[in-house]
C-alpha positions as CSV (number, residue, x, y, z in Angstrom):
1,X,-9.2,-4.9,6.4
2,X,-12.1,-4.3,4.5
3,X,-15.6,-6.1,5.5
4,X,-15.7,-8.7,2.6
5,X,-12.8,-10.3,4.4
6,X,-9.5,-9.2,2.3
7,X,-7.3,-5.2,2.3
8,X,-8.6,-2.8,0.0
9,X,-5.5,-3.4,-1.8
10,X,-6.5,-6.9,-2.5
11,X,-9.8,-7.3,-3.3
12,X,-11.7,-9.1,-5.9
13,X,-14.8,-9.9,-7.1
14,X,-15.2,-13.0,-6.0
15,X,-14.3,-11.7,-2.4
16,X,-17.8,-10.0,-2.9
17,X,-19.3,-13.0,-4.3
18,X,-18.9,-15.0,-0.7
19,X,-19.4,-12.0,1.2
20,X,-23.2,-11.8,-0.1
21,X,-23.6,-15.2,-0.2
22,X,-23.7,-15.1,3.8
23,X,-24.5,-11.2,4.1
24,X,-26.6,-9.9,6.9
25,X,-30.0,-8.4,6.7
26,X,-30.3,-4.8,7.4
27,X,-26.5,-3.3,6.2
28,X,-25.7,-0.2,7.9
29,X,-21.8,-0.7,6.6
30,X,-23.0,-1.5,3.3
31,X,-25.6,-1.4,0.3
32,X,-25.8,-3.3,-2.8
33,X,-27.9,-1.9,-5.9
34,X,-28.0,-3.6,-9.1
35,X,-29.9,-2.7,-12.2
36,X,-28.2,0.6,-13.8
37,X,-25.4,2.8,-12.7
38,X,-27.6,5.6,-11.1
39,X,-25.8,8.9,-9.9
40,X,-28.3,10.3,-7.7
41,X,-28.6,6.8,-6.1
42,X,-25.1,6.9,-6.0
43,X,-24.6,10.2,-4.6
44,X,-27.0,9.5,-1.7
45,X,-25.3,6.8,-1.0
46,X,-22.1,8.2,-1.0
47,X,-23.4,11.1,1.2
48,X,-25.1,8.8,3.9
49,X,-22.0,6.7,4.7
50,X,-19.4,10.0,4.8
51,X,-21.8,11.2,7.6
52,X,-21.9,8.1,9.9
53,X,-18.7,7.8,12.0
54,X,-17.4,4.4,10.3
55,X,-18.1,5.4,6.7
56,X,-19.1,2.1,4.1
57,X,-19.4,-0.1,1.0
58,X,-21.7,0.7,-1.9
59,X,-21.6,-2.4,-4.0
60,X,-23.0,-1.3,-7.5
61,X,-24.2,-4.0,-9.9
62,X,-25.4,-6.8,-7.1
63,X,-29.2,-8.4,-7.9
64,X,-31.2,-10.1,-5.1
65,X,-33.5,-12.4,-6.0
66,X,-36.6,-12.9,-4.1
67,X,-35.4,-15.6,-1.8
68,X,-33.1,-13.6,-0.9
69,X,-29.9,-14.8,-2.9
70,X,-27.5,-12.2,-4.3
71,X,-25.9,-12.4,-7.7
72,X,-23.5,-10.2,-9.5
73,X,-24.9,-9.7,-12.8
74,X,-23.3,-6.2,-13.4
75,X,-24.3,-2.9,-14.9
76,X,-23.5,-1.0,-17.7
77,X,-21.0,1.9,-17.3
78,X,-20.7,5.3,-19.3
79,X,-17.0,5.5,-18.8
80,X,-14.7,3.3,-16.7
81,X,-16.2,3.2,-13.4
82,X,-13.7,4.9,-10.9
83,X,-13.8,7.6,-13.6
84,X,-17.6,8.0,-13.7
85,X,-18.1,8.0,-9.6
86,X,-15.6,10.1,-9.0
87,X,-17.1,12.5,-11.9
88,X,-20.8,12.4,-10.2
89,X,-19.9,12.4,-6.8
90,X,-17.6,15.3,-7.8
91,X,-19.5,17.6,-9.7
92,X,-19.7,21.2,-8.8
93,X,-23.4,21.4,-8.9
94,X,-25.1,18.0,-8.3
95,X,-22.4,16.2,-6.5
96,X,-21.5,15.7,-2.8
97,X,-19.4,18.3,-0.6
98,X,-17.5,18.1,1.1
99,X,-15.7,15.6,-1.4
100,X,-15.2,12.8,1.0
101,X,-11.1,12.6,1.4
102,X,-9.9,8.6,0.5
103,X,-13.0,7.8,-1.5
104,X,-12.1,5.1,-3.8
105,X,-13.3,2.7,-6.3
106,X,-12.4,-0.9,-7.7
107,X,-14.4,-2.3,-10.4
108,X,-14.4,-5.8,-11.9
109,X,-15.5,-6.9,-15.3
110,X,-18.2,-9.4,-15.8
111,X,-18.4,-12.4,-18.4
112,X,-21.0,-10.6,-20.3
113,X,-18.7,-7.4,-20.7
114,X,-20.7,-5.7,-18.0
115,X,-19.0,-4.3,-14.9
116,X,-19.6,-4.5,-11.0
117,X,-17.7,-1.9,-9.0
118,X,-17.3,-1.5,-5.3
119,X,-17.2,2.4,-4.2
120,X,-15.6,2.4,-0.4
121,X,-16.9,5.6,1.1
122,X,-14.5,6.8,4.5
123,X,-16.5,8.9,7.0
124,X,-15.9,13.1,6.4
125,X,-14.0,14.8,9.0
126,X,-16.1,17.9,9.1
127,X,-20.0,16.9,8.8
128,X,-22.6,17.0,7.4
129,X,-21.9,16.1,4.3
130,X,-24.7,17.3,1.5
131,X,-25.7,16.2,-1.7
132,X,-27.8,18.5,-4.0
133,X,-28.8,20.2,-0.8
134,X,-30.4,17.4,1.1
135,X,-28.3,15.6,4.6
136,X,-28.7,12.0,4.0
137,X,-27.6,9.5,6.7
138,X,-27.1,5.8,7.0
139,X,-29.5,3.6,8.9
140,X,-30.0,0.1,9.7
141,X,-30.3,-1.2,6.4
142,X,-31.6,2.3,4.2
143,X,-30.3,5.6,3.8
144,X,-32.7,8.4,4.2
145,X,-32.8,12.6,4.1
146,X,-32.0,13.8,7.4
147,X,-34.6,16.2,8.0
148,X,-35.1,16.4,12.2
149,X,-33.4,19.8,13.1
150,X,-32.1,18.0,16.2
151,X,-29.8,15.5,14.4
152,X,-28.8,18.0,11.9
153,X,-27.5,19.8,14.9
154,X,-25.8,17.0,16.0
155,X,-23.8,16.6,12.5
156,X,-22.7,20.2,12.6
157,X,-21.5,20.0,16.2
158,X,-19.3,17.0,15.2
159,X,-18.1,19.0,12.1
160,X,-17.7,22.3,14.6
161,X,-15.8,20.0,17.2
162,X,-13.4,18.9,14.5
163,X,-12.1,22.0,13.8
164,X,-11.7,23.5,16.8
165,X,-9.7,20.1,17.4
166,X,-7.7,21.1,14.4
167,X,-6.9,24.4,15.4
168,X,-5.8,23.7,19.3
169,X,-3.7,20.7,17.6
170,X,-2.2,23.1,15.2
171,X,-1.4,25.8,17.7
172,X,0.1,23.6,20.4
173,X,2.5,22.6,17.4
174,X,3.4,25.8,16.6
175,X,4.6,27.0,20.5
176,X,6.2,24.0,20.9
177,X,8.1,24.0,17.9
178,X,9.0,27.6,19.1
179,X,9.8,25.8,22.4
180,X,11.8,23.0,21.2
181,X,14.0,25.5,18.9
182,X,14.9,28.0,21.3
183,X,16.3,25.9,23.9
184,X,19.5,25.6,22.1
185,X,21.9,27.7,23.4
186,X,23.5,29.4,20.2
187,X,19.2,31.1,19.5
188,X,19.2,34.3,21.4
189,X,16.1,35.8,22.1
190,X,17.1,38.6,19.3
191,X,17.4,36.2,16.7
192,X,14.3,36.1,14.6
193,X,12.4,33.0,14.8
194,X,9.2,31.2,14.2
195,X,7.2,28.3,15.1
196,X,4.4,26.9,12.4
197,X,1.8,24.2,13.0
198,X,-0.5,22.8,10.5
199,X,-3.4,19.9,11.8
200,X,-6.0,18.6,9.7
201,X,-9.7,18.0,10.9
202,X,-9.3,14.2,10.9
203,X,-7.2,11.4,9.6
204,X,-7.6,7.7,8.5
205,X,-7.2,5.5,11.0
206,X,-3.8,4.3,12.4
207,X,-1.8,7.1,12.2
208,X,1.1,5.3,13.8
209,X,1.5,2.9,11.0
210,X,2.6,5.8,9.0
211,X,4.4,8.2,11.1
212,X,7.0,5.3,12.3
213,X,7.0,4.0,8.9
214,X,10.7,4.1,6.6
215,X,8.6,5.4,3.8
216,X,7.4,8.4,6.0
217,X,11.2,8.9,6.8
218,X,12.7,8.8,3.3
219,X,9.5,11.3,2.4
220,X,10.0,14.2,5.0
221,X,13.7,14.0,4.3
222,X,13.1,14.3,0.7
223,X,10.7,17.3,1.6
224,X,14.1,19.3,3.1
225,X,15.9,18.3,0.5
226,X,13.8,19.9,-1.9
227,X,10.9,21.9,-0.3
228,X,13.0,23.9,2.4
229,X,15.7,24.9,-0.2
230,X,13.5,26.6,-3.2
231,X,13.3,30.2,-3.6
232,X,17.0,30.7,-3.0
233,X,17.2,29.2,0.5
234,X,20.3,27.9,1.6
235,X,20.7,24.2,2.0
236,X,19.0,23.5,5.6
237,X,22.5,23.2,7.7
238,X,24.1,22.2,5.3
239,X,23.7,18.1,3.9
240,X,23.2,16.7,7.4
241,X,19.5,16.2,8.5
242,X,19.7,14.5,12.2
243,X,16.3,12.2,12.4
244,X,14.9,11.3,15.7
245,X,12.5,9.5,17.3
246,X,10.5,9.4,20.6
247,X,7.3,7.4,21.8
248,X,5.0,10.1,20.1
249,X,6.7,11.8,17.6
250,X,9.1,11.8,14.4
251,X,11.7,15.0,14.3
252,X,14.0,15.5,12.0
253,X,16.9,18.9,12.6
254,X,18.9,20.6,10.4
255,X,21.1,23.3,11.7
256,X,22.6,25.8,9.9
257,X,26.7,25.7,10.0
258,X,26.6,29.3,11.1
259,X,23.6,30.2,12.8
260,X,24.7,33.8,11.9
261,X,24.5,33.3,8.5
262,X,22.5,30.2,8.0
263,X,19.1,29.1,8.8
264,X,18.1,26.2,11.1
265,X,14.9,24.4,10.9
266,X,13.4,21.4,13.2
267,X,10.5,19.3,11.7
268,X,8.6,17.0,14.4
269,X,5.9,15.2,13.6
270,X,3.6,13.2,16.4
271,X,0.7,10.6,16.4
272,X,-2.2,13.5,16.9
273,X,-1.4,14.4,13.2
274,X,0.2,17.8,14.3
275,X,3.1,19.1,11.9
276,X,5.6,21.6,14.0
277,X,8.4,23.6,12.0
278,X,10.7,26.0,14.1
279,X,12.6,27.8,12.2
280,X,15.6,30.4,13.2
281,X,18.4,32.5,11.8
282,X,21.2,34.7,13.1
283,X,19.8,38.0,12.1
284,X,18.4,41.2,14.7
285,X,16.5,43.4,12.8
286,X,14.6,42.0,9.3
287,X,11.0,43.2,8.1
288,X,7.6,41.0,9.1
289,X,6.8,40.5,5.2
290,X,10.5,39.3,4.1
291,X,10.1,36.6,6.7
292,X,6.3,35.3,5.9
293,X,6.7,35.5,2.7
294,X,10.1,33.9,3.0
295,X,10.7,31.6,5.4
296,X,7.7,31.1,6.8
297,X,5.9,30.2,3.1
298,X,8.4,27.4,3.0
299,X,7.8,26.0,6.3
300,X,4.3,25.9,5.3
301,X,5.1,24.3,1.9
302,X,6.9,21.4,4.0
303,X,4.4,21.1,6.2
304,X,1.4,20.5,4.3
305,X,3.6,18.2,2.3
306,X,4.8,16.2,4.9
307,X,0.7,16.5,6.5
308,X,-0.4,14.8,3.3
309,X,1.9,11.6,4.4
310,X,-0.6,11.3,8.0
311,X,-3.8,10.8,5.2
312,X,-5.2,13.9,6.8
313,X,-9.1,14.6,6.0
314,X,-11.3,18.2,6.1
315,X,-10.0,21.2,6.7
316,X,-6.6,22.3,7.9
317,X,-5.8,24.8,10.6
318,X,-2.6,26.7,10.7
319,X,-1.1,28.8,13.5
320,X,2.4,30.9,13.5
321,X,4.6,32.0,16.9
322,X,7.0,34.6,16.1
323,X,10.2,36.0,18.3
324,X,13.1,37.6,18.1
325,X,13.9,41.5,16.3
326,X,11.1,43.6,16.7
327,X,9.3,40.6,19.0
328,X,9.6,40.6,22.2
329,X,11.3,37.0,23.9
330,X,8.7,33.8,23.5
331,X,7.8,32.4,27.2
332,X,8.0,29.3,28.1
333,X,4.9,27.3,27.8
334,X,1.8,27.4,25.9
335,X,-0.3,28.9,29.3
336,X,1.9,31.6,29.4
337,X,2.0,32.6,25.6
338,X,-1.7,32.4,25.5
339,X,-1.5,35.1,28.6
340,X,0.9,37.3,27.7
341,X,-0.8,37.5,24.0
342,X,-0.9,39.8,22.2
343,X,2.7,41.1,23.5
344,X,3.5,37.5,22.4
345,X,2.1,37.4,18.8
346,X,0.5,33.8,18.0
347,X,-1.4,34.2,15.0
348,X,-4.1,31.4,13.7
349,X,-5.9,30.5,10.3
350,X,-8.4,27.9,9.2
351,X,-10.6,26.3,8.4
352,X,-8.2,26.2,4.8
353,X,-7.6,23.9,1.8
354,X,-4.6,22.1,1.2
355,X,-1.9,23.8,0.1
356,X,-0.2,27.2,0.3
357,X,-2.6,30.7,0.4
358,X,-1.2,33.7,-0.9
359,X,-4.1,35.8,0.3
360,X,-3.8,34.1,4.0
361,X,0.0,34.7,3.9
362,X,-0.6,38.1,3.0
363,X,-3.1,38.5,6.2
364,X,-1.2,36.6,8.4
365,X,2.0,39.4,7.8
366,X,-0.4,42.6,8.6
367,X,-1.6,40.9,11.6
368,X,2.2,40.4,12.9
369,X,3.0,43.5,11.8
370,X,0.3,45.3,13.8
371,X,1.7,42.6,17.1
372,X,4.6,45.5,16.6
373,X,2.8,48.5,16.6
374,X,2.5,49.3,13.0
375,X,-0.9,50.2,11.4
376,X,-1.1,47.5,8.7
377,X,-4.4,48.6,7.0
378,X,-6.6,45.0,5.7
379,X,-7.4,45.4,1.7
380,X,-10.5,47.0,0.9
381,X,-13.3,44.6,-0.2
C-alpha cells in the first residue's frame, strides 16, 4: 500500500489528486514539484529518499498555490516519463549510484497533453547513496547535502552493517546446505560435495509473501529444470524434484538415481533471503577447477536466479564449503567449521553484482586449491 491510499499496482492520478487535497505540511515521505521536469532536482530527490530508511514519493508536475491548494497542472516531458527518470537517474556520470534497486515510475497524461508522473523511490540497501558527488538526505519537509562528517559516518556504517549481514547470511547458507546434504546416508565423506550460499544486502519488505508463494514454487522448479541441467549436466535425479516446506524455509531435492553416477542437488530457501545449494556426486578423486567451473557455476546460476524471486537489493555475498576427495570430512556445525578452518575450506566473496563472475569463479578455484596444498599462483596485475 502506497501512501496516496491505493497498491502501486493500482494507482491513478486522481489517487494523487485527493491525496494533496488533504496533504500534510512538512513531507518527509514525499515531495511534490511542479513547473518543468528538472533532472538535477530529480536526482536529488531520488538520492535523499534511497538514503532514509523508508524510502519515498517524488510527485513531478504538482503546483501549489499560495493558499496552500495543490493542483496537477503537469509538465512537459522529453521522452515518456519512466524512460526519461530512469535515463537521468541512471546516467553514468551525473546520475545516482548506487541505482536504487525497485525504483519505479507511473505517469498520467493531463487534458492539456502534458504529463504528471509519480517516481516511488525504495530505500538503498547499502548507503549512502550519491548523486554527482554530493550525500543528500530527506528531512522534514526539504532535502538537503549531507555535509556533517558525523552523519556521513552514520550512512556508511548502515551500508558497512549491510554487508557484513549479507555475508554471515550467505555463509551460514552455505554450511548448512553442506549440513543438510550430507546427512543422507548414501553421501560418504569421500564423495565430493559442496555447499553454496548467496544473500543479498537487503530486500523489499515482506519476504514471506514471496517465498510461500505458488509462483515462487513453479519458478525455482523451473530454475532445475533448466538452470541445473545446461552445460551437459544430467537431469537433477532424474524428472522428480521433491518440494518441501517448513516454518522458515522452502527446499526443494533432487537426487540422482545413482548417486555413483548422478548428481544430487538440494535447494532451500528461508525468510532471511539466504539461497543454500548442496550439491554431491558419487565420485573420489576429481580436480578443484572441473568442479567450480562445473558444478559449482551452475549452483550459482540457480541461485542468483532463484535470489532475484526474494526482490533482493545491494550487493550480494557468496560463500562455498567443499568436502569429500582431496577435502578432508565437513564437521558438524558452523562453530566447528569456522574452527577447524582452513583444514575445512569455506571460501567467501562479495560485495558482487548480480549474476555469475568468471574472474571470481576463477579466484575462488585457486583459493580451494591452495585449502589442498597446492601453490595456485593469483594472476599478475
Amino acid at each position: 500500500m502506497t501512501i496516496f491510499g491505493a497498491p502501486w499496482a493500482e494507482l491513478e492520478l486522481e489517487h494523487i489528486r485527493q491525496f494533496l487535497a488533504d496533504a500534510p505540511p512538512e513531507p518527509l515521505l514525499w515531495e511534490a514539484k511542479g513547473v518543468e521536469a528538472n533532472p538535477h532536482m530529480v536526482r536529488k530527490q531520488v538520492c535523499g529518499f534511497a538514503n532514509s530508511h523508508e524510502g519515498g514519493y517524488l510527485v513531478i508536475g504538482a503546483d501549489q498555490a499560495n493558499d496552500g491548494a495543490w493542483s496537477l497542472e503537469g509538465v512537459p516531458f522529453r521522452d515518456e516519463p519512466p524512460v526519461w527518470v530512469s535515463n537521468i537517474v541512471g546516467d553514468r556520470e551525473r546520475g545516482v549510484r548506487p541505482y536504487p534497486d525497485g525504483l519505479d515510475t507511473k505517469a498520467w497524461t493531463t487534458e492539456d497533453g502534458r504529463q504528471v508522473a509519480v517516481v516511488r523511490v525504495p530505500p538503498i540497501a547499502t548507503p549512502p547513496c550519491i548523486s554527482h558527488g554530493v550525500v543528500y538526505e530527506r528531512v522534514s519537509g526539504k532535502t538537503i547535502a549531507v555535509t556533517e562528517p558525523l552523519r556521513l559516518a552514520e550512512l556508511f556504517a548502515r551500508g558497512d552493517q549491510a554487508r557484513r549481514a549479507a555475508e554471515v547470511k550467505a555463509t551460514a547458507a552455505a554450511v548448512d546446505a553442506m549440513k543438510r546434504g550430507r546427512s543422507h546416508p548414501s553421501h560418504a565423506d569421500t564423495h565430493i560435495q559442496f555447499g553454496l550460499g548467496l544473500a543479498a544486502a537487503g530486500y523489499l519488505p515482506d519476504i514471506s509473501s514471496r517465498l510461500f508463494g505458488v509462483p515462487f514454487e513453479q519458478g525455482v522448479i523451473s530454475s532445475i529444470q533448466t538452470v541445473l541441467t545446461q552445460d551437459g549436466l544430467p537431469t537433477p535425479g532424474g524428472p522428480s524434484i521433491v518440494p518441501d516446506v517448513t516454518q522458515d524455509a522452502r527446499q526443494f531435492e533432487s537426487r540422482a538415481g545413482d548417486p555413483r553416477l548422478g548428481h544430487s542437488w538440494i535447494i532451500r530457501a528461508t525468510w532471511n533471503g539466504s539461497i543454500g545449494i548442496y550439491w554431491v556426486q558419487g565420485v573420489t578423486q576429481t580436480r578443484v577447477e572441473s568442479v567450480v567451473d562445473g558444478p559449482v557455476r551452475t549452483a550459482w546460476m540457480a541461485a542468483d536466479e532463484i535470489l532475484d524471486m526474494l526482490a533482493p537489493q545491494g550487493s550480494r555475498h557468496i560463500a562455498v564449503v567443499m568436502a569429500g576427495a582431496m577435502f578432508p570430512p565437513n564437521p558438524a556445525d558452523q562453530a566447528t567449521w569456522e574452527q577447524s578452518h582452513p583444514e575445512h575450506p569455506l571460501v567467501g566473496r562479495g560485495p558482487i553484482d548480480r549474476g555469475v563472475n568468471d574472474t571470481i569463479i576463477a579466484s575462488i578455484a585457486r583459493e580451494l586449491r591452495r585449502a589442498t596444498g597446492e601453490m595456485a599462483y593469483e594472476p599478475s596485475s
